[in-house]
N, C-alpha and C positions, 0 to 999 in steps of 0.2 A: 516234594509237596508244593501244588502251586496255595500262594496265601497273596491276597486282597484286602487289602484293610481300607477300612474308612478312614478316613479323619475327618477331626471335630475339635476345634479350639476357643472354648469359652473363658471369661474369668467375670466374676460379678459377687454380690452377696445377697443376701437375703435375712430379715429380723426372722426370730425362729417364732415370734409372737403372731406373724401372720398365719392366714387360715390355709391350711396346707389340704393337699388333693385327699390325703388317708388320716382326715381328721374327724370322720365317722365310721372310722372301723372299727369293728368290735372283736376282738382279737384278744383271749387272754394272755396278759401281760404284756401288751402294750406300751403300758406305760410303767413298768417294772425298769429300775435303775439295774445294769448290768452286777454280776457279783460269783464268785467263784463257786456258790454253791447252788447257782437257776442258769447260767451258761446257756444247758440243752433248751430250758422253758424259751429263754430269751431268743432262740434261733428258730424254733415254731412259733413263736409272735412276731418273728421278722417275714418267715417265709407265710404266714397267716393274712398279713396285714397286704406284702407282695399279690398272694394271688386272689385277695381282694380286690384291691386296682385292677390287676388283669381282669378279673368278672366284668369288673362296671363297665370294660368297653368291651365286653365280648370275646374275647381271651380268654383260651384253657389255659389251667392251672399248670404249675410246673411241678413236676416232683421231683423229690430229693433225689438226686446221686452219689452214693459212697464215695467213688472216686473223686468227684469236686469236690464233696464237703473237704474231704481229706485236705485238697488244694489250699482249699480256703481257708482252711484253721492252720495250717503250717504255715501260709503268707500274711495272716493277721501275727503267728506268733513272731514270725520274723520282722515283721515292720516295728513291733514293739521291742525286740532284745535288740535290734540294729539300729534302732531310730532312725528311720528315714521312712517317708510316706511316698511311695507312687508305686503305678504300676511294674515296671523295671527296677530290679534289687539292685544293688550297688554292685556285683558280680556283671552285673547285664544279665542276667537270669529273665527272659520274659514271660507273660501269659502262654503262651501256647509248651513255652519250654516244660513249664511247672506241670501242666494239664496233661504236656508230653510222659513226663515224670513218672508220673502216678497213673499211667496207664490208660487216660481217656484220650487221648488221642494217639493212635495207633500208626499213623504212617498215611492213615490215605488222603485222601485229599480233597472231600467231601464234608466239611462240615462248617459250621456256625459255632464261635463260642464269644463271651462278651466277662466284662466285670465290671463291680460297681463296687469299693472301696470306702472308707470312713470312719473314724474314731469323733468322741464326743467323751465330755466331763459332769457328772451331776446328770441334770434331766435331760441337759443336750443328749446322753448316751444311751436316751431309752428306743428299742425300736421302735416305737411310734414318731418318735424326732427326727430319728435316721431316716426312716421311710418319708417322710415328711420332705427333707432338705433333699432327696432323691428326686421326688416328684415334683420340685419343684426350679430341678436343672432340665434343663433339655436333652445332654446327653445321657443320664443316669434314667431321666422318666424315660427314656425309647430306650435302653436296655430292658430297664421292669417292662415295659408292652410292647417291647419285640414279638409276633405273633410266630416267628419262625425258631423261637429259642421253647424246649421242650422238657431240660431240666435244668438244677438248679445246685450248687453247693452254698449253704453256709459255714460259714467260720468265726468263730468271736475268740477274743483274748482279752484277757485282764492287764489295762495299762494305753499307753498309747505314747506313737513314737516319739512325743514329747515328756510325755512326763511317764514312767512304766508303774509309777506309784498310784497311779490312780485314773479312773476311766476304762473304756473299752474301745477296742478296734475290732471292726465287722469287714467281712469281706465275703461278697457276694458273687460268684463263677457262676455265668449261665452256657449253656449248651446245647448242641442238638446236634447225632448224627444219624443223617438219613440210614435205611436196611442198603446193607455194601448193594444189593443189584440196583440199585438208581445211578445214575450216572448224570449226578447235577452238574460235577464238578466244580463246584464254588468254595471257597474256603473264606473268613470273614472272623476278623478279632476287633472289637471294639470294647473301650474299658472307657470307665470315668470315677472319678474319686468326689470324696466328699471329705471337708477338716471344720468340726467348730472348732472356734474361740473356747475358752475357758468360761463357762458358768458366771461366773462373777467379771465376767470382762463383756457385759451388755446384750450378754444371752444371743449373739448372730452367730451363723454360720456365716463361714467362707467357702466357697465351691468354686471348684474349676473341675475342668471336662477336658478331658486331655487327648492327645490322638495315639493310637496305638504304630508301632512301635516305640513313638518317640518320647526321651523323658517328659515329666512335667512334674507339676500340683507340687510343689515341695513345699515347705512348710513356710519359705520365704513367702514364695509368691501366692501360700494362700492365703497368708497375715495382710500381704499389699492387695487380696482383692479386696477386702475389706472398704479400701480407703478410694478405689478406681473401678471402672467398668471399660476399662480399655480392651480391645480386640488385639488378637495375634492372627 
């Protein structure tokens, strides 16, 4: 399989008080704190709010995929029981491996797939915040309005890799395989993560944007973007 990856290495913060790209979206539940018994609501207010954005700039909507959502909820669940945030599991387990996994990527060598990662505490973890601190990195907002990404997995879990007692972690797999008779041959993995702060520690998010295959975003360096806007 031939595979091309972009890279992209941001680190910066953002107050979650400012006015964010999907702060006029009307999306039931929204603004709904994550919780064991609205999960599913909470992952149609995430993908609601998504192909929202996508609308405003002329972008088709994405629809759900079984096979990513799958992805997606097994790599939110694992970021939580393992503690550790990024794209790359402590195994070295990457995005395409997981996607490989669970049967949406088959062997050829023809497709586009992307992720966008994140946990949050309190109001930080509502999808309207997540989507919010998305839109408002560079590489997670051109994931959501990737015009060449066609579907979409969510996954949410109760907890997050810092604390499993409390909060949620969402994890977003996008994708698109062209019909096998095209012969693009282009393959493309691009992933970015999102980590707030805890609720009572000044209501910011931390964001970093990471390059695919290579580690990053760990919970160090997204506590120190906080405090720097330094480039790698």
């Amino acid at each position: 399989m031939h595979r091309r990856c972009t890279v992209v290495l941001a680190l910066f913060a953002l107050a979650l008080g400012a006015p964010g790209a999907a702060a006029a979206a009307d999306c039931p539940g929204a603004d709904a704190v994550p919780a064991a018994g609205n999960l599913p609501a909470i992952g149609l207010a995430t993908l609601c709010l998504v192909n929202e954005q996508r609308a405003a700039h002329g972008i088709r909507a994405l629809r759900v995929n079984a096979r990513l959502s799958s992805a997606s909820a097994g790599y939110s669940q694992r970021m939580v029981a393992q503690a550790f945030f990024d794209h790359e599991a402590p195994d070295g387990t990457t995005l395409v491996q997981r996607l490989t996994s669970v049967g949406y990527l088959d062997g050829g060598d023809d497709w586009v797939v992307g992720e966008n990662i994140g946990w949050g505490q309190g109001p930080l973890s509502t999808p309207r915040s997540m989507v919010n601190a998305w839109m408002n990195s560079a590489g997670h907002r051109r994931n959501i309005l990737a015009a060449d990404y066609a579907e979409i997995g969510l996954g949410l879990a109760m907890g997050t890799p810092a604390d499993a007692a409390w909060g949620a972690t969402y994890t977003t797999d996008f994708g698109r395989k062209p019909p096998k008779k095209a012969k693009r041959r282009r393959a493309v993995a691009r992933t970015a993560c999102v980590r707030s702060a805890q609720a009572r520690k000044r209501a910011r998010f931390a964001v970093a944007v990471l390059s695919y295959p290579h580690s990053g975003c760990s919970g160090r360096r997204a506590q120190q973007s906080s405090r720097s806007s330094s480039r790698h």
